[in-house]
C-alpha positions as CSV (number, residue, x, y, z in Angstrom):
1,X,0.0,0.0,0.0
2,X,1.3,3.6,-0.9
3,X,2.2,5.2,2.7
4,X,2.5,8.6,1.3
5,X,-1.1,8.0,-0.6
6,X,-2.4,7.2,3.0
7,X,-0.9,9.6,5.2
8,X,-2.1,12.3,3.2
9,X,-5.6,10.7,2.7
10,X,-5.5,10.2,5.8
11,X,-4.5,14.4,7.2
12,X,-7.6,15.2,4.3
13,X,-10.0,12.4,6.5
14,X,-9.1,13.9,9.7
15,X,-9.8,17.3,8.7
16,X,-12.5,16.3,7.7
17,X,-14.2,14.7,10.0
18,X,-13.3,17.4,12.2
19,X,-13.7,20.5,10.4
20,X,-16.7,22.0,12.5
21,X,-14.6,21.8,15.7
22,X,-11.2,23.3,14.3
23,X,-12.9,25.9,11.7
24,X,-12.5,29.1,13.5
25,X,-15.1,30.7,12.0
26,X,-18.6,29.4,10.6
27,X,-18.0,28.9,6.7
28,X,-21.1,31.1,6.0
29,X,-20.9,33.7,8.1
30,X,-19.7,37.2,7.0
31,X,-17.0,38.3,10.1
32,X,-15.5,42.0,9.2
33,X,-14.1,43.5,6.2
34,X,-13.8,41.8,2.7
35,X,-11.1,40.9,0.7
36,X,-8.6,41.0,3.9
37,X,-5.5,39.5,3.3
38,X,-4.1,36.8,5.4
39,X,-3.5,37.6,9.5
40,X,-3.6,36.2,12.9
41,X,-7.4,36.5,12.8
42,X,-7.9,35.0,9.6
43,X,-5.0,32.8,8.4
44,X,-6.1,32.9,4.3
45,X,-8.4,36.4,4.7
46,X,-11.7,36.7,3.7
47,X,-13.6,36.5,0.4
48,X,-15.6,39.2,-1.8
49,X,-18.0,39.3,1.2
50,X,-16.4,38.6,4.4
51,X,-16.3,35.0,5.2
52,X,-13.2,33.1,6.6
53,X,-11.5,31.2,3.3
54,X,-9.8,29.0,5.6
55,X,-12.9,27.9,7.2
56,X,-14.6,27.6,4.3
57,X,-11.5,25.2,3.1
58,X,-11.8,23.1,6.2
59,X,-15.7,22.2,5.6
60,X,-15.5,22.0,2.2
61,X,-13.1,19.1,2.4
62,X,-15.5,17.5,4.3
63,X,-18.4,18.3,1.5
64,X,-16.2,16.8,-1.2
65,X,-14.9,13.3,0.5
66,X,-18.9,12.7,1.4
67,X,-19.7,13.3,-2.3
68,X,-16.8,11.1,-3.4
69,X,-16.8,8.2,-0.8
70,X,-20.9,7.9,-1.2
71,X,-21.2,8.3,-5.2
72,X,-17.8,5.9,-5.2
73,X,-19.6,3.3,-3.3
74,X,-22.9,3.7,-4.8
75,X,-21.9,3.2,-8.4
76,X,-19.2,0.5,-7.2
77,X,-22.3,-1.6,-5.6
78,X,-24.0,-1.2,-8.6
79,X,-22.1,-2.1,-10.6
80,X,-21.1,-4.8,-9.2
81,X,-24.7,-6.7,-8.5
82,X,-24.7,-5.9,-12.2
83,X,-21.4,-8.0,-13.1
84,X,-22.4,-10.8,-10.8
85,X,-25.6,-11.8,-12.3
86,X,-24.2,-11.0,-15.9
87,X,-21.3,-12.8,-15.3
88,X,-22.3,-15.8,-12.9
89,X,-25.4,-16.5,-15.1
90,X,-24.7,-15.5,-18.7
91,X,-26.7,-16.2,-21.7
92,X,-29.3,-13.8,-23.1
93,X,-29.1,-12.2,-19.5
94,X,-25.6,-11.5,-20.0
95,X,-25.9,-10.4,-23.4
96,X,-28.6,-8.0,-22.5
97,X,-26.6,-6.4,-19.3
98,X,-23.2,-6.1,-21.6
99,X,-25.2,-4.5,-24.1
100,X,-26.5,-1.8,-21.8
101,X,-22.6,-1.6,-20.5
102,X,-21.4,-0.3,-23.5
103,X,-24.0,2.0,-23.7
104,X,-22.8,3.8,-20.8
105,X,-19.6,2.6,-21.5
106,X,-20.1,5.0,-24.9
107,X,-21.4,8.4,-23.9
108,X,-19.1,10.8,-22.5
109,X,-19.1,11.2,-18.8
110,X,-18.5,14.7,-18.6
111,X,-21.4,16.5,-21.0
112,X,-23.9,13.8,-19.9
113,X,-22.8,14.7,-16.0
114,X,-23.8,18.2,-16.7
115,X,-27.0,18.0,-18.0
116,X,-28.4,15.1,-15.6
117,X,-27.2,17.5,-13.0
118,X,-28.8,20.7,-14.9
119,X,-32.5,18.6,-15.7
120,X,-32.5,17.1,-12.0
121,X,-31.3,20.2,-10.3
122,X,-29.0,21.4,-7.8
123,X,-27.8,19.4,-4.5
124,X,-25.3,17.2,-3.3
125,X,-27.5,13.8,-3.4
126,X,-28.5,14.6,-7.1
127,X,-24.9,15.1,-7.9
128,X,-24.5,11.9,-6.2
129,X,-27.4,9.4,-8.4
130,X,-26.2,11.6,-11.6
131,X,-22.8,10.4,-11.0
132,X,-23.8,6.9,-9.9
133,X,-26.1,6.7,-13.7
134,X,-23.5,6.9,-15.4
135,X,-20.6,5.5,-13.7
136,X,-22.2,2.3,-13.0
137,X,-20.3,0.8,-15.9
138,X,-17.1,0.0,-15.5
139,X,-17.5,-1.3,-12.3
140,X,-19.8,-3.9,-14.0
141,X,-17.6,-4.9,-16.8
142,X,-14.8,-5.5,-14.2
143,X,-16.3,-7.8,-11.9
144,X,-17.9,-9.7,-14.7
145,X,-14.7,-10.7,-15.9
146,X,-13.4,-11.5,-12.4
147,X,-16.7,-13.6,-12.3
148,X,-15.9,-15.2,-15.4
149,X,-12.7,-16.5,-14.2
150,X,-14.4,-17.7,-10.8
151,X,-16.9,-19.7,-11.9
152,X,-14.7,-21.8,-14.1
153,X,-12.8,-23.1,-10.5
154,X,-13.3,-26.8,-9.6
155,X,-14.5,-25.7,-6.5
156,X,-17.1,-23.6,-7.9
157,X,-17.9,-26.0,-10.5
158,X,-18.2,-28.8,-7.7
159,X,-20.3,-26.6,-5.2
160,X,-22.8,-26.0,-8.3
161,X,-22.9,-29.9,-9.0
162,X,-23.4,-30.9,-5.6
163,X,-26.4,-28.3,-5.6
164,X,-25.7,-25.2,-4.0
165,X,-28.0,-22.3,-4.6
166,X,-27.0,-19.7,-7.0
167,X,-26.5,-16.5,-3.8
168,X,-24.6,-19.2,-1.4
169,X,-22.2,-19.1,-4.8
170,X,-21.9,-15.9,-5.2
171,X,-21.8,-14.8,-1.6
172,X,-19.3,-17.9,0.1
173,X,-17.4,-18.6,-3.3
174,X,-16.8,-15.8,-5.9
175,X,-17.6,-12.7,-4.1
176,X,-14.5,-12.9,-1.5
177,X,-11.9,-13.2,-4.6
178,X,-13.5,-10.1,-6.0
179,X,-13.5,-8.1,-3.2
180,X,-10.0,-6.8,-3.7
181,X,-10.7,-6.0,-7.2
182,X,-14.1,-3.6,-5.7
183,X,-11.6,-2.1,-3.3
184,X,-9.3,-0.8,-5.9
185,X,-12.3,0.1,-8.2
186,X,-14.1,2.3,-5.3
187,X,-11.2,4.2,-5.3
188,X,-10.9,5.3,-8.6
189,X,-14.8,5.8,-8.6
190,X,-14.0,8.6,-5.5
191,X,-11.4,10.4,-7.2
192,X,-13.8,10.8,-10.4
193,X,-16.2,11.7,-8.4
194,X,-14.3,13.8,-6.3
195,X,-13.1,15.5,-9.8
196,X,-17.1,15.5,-10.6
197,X,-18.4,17.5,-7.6
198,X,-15.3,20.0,-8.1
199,X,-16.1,20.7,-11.6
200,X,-19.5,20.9,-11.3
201,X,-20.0,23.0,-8.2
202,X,-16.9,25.6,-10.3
203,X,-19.8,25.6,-13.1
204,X,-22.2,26.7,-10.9
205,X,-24.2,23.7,-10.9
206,X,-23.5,22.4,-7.7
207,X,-25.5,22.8,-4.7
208,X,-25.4,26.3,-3.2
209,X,-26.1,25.8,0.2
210,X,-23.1,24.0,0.6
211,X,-19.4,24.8,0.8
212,X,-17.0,22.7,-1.4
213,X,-13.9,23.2,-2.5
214,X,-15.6,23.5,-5.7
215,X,-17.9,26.2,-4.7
216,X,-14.8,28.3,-3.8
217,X,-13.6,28.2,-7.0
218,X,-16.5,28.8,-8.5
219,X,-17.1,32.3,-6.2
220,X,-13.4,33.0,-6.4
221,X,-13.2,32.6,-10.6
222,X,-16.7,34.9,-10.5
223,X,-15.1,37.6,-8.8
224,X,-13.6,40.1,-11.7
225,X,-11.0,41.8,-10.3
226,X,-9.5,37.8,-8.8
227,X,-6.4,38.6,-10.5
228,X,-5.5,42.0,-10.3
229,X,-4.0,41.3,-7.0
230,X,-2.6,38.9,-4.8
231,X,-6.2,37.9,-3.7
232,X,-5.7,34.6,-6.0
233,X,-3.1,33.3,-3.7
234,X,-4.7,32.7,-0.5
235,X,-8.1,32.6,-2.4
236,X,-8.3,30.4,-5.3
237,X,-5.0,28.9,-4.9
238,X,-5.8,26.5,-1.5
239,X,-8.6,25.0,-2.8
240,X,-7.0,24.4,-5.6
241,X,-4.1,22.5,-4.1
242,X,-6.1,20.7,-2.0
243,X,-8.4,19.1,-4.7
244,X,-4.8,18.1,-6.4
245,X,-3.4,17.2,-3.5
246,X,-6.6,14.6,-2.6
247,X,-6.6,13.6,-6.2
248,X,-3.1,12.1,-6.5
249,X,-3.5,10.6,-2.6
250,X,-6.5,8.7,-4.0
251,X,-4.4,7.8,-7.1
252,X,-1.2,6.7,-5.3
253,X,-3.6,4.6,-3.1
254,X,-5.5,2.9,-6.2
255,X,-2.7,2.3,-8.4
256,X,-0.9,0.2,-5.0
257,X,-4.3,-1.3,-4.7
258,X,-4.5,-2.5,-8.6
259,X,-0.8,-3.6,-8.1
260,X,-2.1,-6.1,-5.5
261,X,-5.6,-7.3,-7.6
262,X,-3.2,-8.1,-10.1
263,X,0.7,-8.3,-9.9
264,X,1.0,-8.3,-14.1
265,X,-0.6,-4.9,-13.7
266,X,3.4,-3.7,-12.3
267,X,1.4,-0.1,-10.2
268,X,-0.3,0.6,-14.1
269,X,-4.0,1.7,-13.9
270,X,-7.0,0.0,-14.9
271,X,-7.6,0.5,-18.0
272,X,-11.0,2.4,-18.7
């Protein structure tokens, strides 16, 4: 397992989870003058209206890892009921599934993100089942090949002869070998959707009663004049690093995790 990968998604976790207690102000809440630079009262200064940046940085990692870790394991689960019962089962079933796979598999992520999120609305849970719609995919067509593989074993093959049911199968004899592989998978499914939430909430389409790390881009890249100073650097800059920051931890940590699903794989990535 990557140690630097999990010691800085680790610092982003404990932040997290912690970010009402240690954020010195509340992230909404306009304290004195705007557009103060950084000091002993506020650490990054304040935005266009007043509000603490570095409180708003502290809750808004918290905002982006619950976006990432549910729509992650939402479209992971999915996806992988899907490639169970296409792969276990096969036939016209399989067929039908695999053809609905490539579907997805077909459309661009990104342009169909944004309009799912622009008909359904804004909110965190709607960028959550937009995400989860259409990244259901490939989390299906990967544990359907691990499933393929599975059921060929002799001891598969023996517990269907000697007649086992079909979900003491699945659950006691292929889905343990393909946990590993769902590991590694739900980790690249939260940094997308990590990178999902962030681009979204910068286009404006995220949910506005919420602070991300998103949002603050979006507020920061709004303001015209972002640029003409040094505002940028203790304004957009943070939250910018941060979402980089989280992005290659939860690389580092999935490309040690696909190293150990499969060895052949030398630390490359899944290929998508």
């Amino acid at each position: 397992m990557s140690r630097p990968g999990l010691v800085i998604l680790g610092i982003f976790a404990g932040v997290a989870l912690f970010a009402p207690l240690v954020a010195p102000y509340h992230p909404k809440t306009d304290t004195d003058s705007s557009l103060q630079s950084p000091s002993a009262s506020h650490l990054l200064g304040t935005d266009d209206v007043g509000r603490d940046i570095l409180s708003q940085l502290l809750v808004g990692g918290r905002t982006s890892l619950l976006v990432g870790l549910s729509a992650g394991l939402a479209a992971t689960c999915l996806g992988c009921l899907v490639g169970l019962v296409a792969g276990y089962f096969g036939g016209t079933l399989d067929r039908l599934l695999m053809r609905t796979v490539d579907f997805f598999l077909a459309i661009p992520r990104l342009p169909l993100l944004v309009v799912l999120a622009a008909y359904l609305g804004a909110g965190i849970w709607v960028i959550v089942i937009a995400f989860v719609l259409i990244s259901w995919a490939f989390p299906a067509r990967m544990v359907r090949a691990q499933v393929l593989v599975e059921r060929q074993k002799a001891y598969v093959i023996s517990a269907r002869l000697s007649g086992a049911s079909w979900h003491y199968i699945l659950r006691k004899h292929i889905l343990p070998p393909v946990a590993p592989l769902l590991t590694a998978i739900v980790i690249i499914e939260t940094s997308h959707a990590v990178m999902a939430e962030a681009g979204l909430s910068f286009l404006g389409l995220g949910d506005p009663t919420c602070v991300s790390w998103g949002t603050i881009l979006h507020h920061a890249f709004a303001y015209p004049s972002l640029f003409l100073d040094a505002s940028w650097l203790w304004w957009a800059l943070p939250p910018g690093a941060c979402l980089s920051l989280l992005l290659l931890s939860l690389a580092l940590v999935g490309t040690s995790m696909e190293g150990r699903v499969d060895p052949r794989l030398k630390g490359g990535r899944l290929a998508r």
